[in-house]
N, CA, C and O atoms as CSV, one atom per row, in Angstrom:
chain,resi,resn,atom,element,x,y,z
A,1,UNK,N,N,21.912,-0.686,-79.469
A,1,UNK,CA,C,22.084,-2.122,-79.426
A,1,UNK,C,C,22.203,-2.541,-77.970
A,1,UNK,O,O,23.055,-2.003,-77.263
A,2,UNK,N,N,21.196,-3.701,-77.370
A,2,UNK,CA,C,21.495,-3.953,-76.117
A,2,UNK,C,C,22.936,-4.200,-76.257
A,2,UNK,O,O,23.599,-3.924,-77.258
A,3,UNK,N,N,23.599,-5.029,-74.605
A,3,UNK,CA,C,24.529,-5.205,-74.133
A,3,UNK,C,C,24.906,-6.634,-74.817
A,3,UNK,O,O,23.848,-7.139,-75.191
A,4,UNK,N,N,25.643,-7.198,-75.021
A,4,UNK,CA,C,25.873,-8.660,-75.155
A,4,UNK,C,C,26.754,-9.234,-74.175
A,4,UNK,O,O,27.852,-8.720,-73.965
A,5,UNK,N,N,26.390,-10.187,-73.601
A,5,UNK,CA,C,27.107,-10.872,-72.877
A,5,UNK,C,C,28.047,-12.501,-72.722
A,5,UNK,O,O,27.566,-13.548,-73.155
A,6,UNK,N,N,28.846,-12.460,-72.323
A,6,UNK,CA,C,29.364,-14.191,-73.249
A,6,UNK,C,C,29.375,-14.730,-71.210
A,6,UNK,O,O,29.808,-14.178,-70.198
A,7,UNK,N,N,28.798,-15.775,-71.430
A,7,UNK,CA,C,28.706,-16.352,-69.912
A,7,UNK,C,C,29.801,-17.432,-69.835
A,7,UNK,O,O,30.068,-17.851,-70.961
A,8,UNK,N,N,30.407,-17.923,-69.004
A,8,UNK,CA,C,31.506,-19.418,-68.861
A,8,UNK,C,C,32.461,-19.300,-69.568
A,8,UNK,O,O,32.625,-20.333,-70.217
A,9,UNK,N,N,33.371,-18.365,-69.827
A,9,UNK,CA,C,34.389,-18.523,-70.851
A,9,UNK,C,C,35.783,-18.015,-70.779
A,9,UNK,O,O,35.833,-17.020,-70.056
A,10,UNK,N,N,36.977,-18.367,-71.300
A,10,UNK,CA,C,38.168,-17.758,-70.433
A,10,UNK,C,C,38.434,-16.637,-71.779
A,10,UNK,O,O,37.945,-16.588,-72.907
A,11,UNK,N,N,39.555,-15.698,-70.985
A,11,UNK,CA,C,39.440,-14.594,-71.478
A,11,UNK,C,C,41.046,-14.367,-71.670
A,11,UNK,O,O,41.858,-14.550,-70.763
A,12,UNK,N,N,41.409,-13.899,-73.113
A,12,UNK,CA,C,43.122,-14.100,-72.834
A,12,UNK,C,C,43.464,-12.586,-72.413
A,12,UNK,O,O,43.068,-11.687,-73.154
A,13,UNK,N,N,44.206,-12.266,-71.214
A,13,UNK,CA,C,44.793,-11.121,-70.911
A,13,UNK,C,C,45.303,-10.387,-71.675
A,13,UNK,O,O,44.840,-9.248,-71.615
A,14,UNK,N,N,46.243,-10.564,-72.546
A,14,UNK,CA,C,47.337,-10.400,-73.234
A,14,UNK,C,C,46.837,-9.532,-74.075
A,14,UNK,O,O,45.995,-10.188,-74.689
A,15,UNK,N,N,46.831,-8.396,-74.513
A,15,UNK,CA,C,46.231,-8.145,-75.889
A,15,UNK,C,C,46.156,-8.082,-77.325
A,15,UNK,O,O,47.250,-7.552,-77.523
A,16,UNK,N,N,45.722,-8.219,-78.329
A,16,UNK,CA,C,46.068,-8.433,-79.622
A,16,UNK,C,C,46.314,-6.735,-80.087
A,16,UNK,O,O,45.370,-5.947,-80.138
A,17,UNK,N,N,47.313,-6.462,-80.311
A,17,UNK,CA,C,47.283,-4.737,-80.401
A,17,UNK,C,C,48.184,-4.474,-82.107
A,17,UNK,O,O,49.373,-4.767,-82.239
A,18,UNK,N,N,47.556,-4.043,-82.952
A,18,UNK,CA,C,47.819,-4.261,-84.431
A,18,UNK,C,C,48.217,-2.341,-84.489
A,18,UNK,O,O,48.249,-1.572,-83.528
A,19,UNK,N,N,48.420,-2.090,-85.667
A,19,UNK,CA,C,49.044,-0.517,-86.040
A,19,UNK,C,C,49.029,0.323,-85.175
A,19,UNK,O,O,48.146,1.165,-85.017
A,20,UNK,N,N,50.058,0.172,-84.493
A,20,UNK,CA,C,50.284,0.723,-83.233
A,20,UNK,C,C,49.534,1.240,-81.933
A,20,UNK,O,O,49.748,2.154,-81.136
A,21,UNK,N,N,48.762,0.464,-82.037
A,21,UNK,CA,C,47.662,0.268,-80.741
A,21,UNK,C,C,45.966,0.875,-80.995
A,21,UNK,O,O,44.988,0.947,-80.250
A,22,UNK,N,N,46.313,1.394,-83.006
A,22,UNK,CA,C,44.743,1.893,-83.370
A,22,UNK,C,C,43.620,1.136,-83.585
A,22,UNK,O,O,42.520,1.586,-83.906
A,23,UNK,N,N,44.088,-0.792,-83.286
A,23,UNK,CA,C,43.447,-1.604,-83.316
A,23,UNK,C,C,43.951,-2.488,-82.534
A,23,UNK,O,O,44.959,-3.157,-82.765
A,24,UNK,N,N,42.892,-2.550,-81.044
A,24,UNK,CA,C,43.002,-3.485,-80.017
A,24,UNK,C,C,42.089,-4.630,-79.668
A,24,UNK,O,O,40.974,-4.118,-79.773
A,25,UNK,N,N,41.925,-5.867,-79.319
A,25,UNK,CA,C,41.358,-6.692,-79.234
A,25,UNK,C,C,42.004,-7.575,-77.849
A,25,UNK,O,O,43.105,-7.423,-77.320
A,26,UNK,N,N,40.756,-8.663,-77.435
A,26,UNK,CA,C,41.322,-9.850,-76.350
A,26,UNK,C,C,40.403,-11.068,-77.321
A,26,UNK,O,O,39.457,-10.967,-78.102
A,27,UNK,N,N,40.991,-11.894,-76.958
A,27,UNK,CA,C,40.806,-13.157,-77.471
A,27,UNK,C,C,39.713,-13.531,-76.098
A,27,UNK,O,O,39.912,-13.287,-74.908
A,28,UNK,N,N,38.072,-14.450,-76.978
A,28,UNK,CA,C,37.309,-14.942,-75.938
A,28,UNK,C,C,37.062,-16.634,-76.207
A,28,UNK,O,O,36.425,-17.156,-77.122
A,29,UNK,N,N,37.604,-17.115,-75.374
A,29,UNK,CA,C,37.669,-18.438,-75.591
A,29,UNK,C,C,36.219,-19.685,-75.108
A,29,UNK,O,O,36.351,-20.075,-73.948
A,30,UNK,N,N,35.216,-20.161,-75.699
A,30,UNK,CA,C,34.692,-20.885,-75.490
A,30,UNK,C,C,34.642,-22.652,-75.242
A,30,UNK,O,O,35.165,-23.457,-76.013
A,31,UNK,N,N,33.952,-22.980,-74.091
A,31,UNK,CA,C,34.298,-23.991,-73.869
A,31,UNK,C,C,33.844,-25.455,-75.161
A,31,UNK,O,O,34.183,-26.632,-75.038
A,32,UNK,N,N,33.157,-24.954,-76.108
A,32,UNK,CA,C,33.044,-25.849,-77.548
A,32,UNK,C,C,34.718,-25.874,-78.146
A,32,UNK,O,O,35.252,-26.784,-78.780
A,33,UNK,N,N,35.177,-24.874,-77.815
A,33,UNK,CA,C,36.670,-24.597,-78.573
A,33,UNK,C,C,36.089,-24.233,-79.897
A,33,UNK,O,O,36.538,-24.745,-80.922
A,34,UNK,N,N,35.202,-23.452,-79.922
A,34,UNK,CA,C,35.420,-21.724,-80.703
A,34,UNK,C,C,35.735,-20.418,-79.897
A,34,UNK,O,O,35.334,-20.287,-78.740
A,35,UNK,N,N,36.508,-19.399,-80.577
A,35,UNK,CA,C,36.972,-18.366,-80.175
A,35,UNK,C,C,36.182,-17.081,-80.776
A,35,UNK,O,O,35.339,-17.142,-81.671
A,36,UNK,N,N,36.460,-16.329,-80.351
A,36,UNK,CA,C,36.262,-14.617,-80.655
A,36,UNK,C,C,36.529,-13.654,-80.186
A,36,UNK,O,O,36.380,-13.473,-78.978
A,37,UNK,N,N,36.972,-12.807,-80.939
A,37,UNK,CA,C,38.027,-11.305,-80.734
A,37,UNK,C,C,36.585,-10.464,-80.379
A,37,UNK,O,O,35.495,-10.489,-80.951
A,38,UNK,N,N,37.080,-9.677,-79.132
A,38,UNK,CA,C,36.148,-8.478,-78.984
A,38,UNK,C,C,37.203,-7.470,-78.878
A,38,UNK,O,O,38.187,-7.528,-78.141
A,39,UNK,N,N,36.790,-6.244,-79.959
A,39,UNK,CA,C,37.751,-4.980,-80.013
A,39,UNK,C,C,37.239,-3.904,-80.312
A,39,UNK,O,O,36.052,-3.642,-80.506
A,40,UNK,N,N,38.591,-2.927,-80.375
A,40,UNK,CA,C,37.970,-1.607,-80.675
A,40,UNK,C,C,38.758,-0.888,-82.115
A,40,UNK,O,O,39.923,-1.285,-82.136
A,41,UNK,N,N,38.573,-0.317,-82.844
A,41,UNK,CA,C,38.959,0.459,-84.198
A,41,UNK,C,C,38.746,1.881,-83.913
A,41,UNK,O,O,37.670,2.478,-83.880
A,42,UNK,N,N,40.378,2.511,-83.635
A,42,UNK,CA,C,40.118,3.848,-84.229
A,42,UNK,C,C,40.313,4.094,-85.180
A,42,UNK,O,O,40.561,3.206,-85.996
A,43,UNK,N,N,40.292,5.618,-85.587
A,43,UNK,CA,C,40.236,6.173,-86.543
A,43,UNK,C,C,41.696,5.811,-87.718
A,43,UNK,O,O,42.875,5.497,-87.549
A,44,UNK,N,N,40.893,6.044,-88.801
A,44,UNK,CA,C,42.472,5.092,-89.737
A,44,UNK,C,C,41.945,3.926,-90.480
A,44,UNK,O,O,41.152,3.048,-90.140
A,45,UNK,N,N,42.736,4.190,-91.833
A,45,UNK,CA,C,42.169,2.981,-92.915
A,45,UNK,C,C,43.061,1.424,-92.206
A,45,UNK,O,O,44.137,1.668,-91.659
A,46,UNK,N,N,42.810,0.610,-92.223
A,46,UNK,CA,C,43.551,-0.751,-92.234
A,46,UNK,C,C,43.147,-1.548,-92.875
A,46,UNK,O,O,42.002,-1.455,-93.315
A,47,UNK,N,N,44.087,-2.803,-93.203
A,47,UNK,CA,C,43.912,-3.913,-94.037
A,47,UNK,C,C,44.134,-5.062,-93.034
A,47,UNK,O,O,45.123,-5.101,-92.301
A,48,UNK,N,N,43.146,-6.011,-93.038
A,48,UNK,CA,C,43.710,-7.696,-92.572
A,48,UNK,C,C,43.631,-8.495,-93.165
A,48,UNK,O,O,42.833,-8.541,-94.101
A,49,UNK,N,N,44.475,-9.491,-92.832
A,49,UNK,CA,C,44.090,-10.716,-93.560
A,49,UNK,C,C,43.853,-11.542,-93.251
A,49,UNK,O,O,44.284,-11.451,-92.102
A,50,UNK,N,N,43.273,-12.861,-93.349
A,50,UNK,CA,C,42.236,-13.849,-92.883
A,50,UNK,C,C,42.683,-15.406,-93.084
A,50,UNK,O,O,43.062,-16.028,-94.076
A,51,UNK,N,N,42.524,-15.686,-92.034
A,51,UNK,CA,C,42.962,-17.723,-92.672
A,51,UNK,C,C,41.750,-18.229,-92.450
A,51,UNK,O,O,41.270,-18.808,-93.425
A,52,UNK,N,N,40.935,-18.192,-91.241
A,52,UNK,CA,C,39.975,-18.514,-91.228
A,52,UNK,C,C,38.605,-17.760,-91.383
A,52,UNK,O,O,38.310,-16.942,-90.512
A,53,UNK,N,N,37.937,-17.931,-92.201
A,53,UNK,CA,C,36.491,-17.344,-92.487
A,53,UNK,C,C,35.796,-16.481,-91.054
A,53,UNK,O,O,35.433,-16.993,-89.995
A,54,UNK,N,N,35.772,-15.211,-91.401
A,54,UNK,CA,C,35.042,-14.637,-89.987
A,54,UNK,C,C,33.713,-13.480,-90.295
A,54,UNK,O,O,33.501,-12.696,-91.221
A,55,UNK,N,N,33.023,-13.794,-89.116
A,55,UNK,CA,C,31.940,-13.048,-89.150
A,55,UNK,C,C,32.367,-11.814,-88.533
A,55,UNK,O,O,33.167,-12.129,-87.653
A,56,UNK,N,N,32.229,-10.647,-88.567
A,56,UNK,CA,C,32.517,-9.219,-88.082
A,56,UNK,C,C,31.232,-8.685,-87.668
A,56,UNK,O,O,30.375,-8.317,-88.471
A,57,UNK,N,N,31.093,-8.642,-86.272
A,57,UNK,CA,C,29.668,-7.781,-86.255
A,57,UNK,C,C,30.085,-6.590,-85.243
A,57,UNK,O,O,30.689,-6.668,-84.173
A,58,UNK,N,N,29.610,-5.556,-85.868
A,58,UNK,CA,C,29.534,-3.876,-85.134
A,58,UNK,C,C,28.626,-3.781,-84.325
A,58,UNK,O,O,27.518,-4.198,-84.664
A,59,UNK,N,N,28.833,-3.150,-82.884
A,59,UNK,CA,C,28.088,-3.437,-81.571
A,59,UNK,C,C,28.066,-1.868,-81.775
A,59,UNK,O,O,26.987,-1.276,-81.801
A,60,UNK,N,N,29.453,-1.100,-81.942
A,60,UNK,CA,C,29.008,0.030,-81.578
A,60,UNK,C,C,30.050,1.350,-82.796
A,60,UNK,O,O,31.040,0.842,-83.324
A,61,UNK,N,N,29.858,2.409,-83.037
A,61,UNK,CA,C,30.525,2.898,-84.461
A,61,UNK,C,C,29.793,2.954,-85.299
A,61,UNK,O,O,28.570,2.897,-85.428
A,62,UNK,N,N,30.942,3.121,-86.126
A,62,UNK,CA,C,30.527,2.769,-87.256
A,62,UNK,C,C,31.607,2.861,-88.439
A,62,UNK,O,O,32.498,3.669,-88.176
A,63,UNK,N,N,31.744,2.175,-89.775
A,63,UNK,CA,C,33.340,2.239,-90.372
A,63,UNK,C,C,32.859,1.838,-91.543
A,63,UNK,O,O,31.677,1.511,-91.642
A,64,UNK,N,N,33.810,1.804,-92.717
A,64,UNK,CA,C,33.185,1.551,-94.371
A,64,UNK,C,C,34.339,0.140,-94.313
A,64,UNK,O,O,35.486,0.189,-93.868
A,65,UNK,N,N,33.691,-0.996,-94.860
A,65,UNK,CA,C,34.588,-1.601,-95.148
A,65,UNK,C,C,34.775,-2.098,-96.945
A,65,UNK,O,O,33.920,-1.839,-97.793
A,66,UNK,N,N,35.876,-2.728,-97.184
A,66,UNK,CA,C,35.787,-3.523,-98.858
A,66,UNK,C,C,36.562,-4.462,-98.530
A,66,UNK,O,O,37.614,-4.327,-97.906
A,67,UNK,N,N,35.946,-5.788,-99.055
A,67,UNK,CA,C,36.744,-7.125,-98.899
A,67,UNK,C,C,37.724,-7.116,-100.331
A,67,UNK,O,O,37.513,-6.590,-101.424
A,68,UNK,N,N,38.796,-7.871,-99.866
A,68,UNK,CA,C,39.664,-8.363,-101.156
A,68,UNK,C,C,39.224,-8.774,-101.830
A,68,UNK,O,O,38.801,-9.920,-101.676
A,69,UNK,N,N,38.999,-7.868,-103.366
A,69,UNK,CA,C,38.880,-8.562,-104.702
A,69,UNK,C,C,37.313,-7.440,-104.763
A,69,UNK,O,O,36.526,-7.780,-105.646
A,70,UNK,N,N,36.967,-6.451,-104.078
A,70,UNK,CA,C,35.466,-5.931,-104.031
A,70,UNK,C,C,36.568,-4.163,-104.162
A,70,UNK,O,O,37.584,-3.718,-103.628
A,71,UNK,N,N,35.048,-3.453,-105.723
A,71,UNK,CA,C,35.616,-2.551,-106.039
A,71,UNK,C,C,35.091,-1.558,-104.797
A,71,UNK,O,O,35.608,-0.502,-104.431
A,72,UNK,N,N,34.210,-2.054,-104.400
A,72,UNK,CA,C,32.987,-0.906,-103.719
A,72,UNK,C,C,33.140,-0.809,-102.530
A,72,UNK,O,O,33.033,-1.871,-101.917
A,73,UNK,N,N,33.368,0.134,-101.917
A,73,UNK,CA,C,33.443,-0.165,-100.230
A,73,UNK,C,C,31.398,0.203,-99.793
A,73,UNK,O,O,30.465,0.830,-100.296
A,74,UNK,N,N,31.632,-0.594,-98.692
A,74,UNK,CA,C,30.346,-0.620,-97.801
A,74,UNK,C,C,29.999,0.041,-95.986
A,74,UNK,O,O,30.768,-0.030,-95.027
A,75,UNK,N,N,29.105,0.427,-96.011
A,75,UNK,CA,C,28.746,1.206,-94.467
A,75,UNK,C,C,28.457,0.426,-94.067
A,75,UNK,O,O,27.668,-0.284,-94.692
A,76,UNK,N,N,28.947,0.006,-92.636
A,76,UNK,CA,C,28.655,-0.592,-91.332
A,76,UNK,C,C,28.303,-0.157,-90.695
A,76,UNK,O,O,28.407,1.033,-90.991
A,77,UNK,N,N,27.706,-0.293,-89.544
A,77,UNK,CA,C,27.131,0.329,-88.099
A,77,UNK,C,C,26.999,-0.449,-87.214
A,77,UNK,O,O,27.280,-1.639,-87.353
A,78,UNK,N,N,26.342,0.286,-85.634
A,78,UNK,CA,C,25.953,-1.220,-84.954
A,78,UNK,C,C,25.038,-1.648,-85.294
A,78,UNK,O,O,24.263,-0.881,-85.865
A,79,UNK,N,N,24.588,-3.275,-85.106
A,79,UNK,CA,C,23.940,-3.957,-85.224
A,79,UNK,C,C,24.166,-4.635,-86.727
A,79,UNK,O,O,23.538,-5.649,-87.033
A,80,UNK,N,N,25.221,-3.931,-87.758
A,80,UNK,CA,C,25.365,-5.145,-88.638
A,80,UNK,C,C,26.279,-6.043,-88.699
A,80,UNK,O,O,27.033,-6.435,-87.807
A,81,UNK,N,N,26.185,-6.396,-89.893
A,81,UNK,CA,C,27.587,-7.201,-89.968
A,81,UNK,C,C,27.839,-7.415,-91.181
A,81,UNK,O,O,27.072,-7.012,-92.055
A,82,UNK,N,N,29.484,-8.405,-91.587
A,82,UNK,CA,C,29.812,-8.607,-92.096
A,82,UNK,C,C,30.578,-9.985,-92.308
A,82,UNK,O,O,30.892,-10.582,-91.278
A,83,UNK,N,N,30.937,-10.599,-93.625
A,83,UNK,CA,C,31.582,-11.830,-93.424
A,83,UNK,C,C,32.403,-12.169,-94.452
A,83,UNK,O,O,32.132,-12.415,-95.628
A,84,UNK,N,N,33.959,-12.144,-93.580
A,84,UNK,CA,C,35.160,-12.162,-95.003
A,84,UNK,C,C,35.376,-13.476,-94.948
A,84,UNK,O,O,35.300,-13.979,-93.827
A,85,UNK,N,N,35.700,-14.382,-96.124
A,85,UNK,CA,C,35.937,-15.414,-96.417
A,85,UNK,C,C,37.195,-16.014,-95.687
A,85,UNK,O,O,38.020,-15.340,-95.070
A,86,UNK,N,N,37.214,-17.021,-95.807
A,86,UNK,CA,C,39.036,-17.749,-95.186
A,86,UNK,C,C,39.791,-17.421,-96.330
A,86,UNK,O,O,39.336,-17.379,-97.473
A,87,UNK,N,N,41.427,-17.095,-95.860
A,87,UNK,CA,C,42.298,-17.326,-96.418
A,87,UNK,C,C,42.182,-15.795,-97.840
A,87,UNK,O,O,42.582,-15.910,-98.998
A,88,UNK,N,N,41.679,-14.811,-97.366
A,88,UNK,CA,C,41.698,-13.515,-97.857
A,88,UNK,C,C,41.444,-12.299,-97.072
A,88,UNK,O,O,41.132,-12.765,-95.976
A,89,UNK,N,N,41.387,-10.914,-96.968
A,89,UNK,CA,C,41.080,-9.728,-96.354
A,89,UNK,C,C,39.978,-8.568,-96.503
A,89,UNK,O,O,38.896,-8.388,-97.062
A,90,UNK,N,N,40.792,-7.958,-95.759
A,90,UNK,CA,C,39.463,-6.677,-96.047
A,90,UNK,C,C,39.936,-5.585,-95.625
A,90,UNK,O,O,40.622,-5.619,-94.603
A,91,UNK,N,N,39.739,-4.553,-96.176
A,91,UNK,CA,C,40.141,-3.041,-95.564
A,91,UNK,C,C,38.927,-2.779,-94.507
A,91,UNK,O,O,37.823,-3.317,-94.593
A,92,UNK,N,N,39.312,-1.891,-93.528
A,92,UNK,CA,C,38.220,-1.371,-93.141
A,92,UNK,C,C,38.873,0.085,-92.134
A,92,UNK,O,O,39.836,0.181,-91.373
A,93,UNK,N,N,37.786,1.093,-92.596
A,93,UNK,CA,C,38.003,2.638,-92.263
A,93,UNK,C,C,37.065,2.680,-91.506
A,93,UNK,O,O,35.938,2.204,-91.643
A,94,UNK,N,N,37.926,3.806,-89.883
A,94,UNK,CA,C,37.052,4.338,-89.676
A,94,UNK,C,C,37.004,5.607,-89.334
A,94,UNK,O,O,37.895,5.979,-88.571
A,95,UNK,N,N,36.263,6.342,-89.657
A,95,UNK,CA,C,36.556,7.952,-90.069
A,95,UNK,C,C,36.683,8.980,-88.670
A,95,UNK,O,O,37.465,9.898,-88.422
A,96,UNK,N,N,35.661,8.444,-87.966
A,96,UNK,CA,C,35.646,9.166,-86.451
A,96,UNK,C,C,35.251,8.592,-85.664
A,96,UNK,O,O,34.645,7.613,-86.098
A,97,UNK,N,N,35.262,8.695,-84.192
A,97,UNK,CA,C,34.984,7.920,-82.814
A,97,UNK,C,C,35.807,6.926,-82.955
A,97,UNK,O,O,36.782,6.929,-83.707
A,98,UNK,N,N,35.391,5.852,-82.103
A,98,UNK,CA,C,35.693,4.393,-82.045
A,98,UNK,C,C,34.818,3.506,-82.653
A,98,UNK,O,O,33.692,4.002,-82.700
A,99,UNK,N,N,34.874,2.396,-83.139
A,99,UNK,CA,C,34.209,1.674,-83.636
A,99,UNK,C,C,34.097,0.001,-82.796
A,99,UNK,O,O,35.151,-0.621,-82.934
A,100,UNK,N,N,33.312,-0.552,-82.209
A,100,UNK,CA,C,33.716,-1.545,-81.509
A,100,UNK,C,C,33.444,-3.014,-82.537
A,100,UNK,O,O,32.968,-2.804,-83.653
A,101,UNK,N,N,33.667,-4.056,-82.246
A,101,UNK,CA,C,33.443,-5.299,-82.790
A,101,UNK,C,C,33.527,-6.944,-82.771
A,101,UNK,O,O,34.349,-7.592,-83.419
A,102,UNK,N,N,32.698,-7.398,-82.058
A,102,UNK,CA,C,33.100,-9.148,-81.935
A,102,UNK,C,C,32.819,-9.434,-83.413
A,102,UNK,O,O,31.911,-9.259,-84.225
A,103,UNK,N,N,34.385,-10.106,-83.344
A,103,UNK,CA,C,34.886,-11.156,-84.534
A,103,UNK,C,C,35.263,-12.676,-84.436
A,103,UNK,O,O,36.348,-13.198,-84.183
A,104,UNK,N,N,33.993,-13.247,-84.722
A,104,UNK,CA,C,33.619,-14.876,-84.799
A,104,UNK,C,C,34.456,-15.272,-85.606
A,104,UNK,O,O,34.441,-14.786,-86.737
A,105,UNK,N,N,35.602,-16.450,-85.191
A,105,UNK,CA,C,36.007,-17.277,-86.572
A,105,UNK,C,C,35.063,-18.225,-86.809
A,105,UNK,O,O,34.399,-18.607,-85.845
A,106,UNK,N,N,34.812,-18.793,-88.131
A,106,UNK,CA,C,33.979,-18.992,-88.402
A,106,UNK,C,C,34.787,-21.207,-89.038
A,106,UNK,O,O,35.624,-21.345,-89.930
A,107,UNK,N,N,34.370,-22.023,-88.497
A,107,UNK,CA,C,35.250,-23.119,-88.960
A,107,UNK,C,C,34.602,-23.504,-90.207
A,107,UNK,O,O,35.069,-24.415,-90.890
């Protein structure tokens, strides 16, 4: 997958760091005032949950995910994606390496 790049935009320092640092992210702030998480997933099942509707796309990895209320889990990689509804979750595993991912909220 080429490189992606986000041009003009502020970047929050701080980091978003979830089950004890096996899921890290920074917040990318656009000047429309939409946002998006760029992160990384190690290894390890997790669950999130969602207020606002988001697109999940895999740049680099790869991980199985299942949204809330779905019996079946699904393979990701780079270059796909995924999209959990507002105001519900999703598990998502990933078995080995790192897995990377910009996560669009979606209004």
């Amino acid at each position: 997958m080429s490189e992606i790049v986000f041009n003009q935009v502020s970047v929050k320092a701080k980091a978003n760091v979830y089950f004890d640092g096996k899921v890290v992210s920074h917040t990318v702030l656009f000047s429309d005032g939409s946002k998006k998480t760029v992160g990384l997933i190690y290894p390890g099942p997790f669950h999130f949950g969602t207020q606002a509707a988001e697109l999940m796309e895999i740049i680099a990895g790869q991980a199985e995910v299942r949204l809330d209320g779905e019996a079946s889990w699904k393979e990701v990689g780079a270059g796909q994606s995924f999209t959990v509804p507002a105001n519900s979750g999703f598990d998502i595993s990933v078995k080995s390496g790192i897995c990377e991912y910009i996560c669009s909220f979606i209004p």
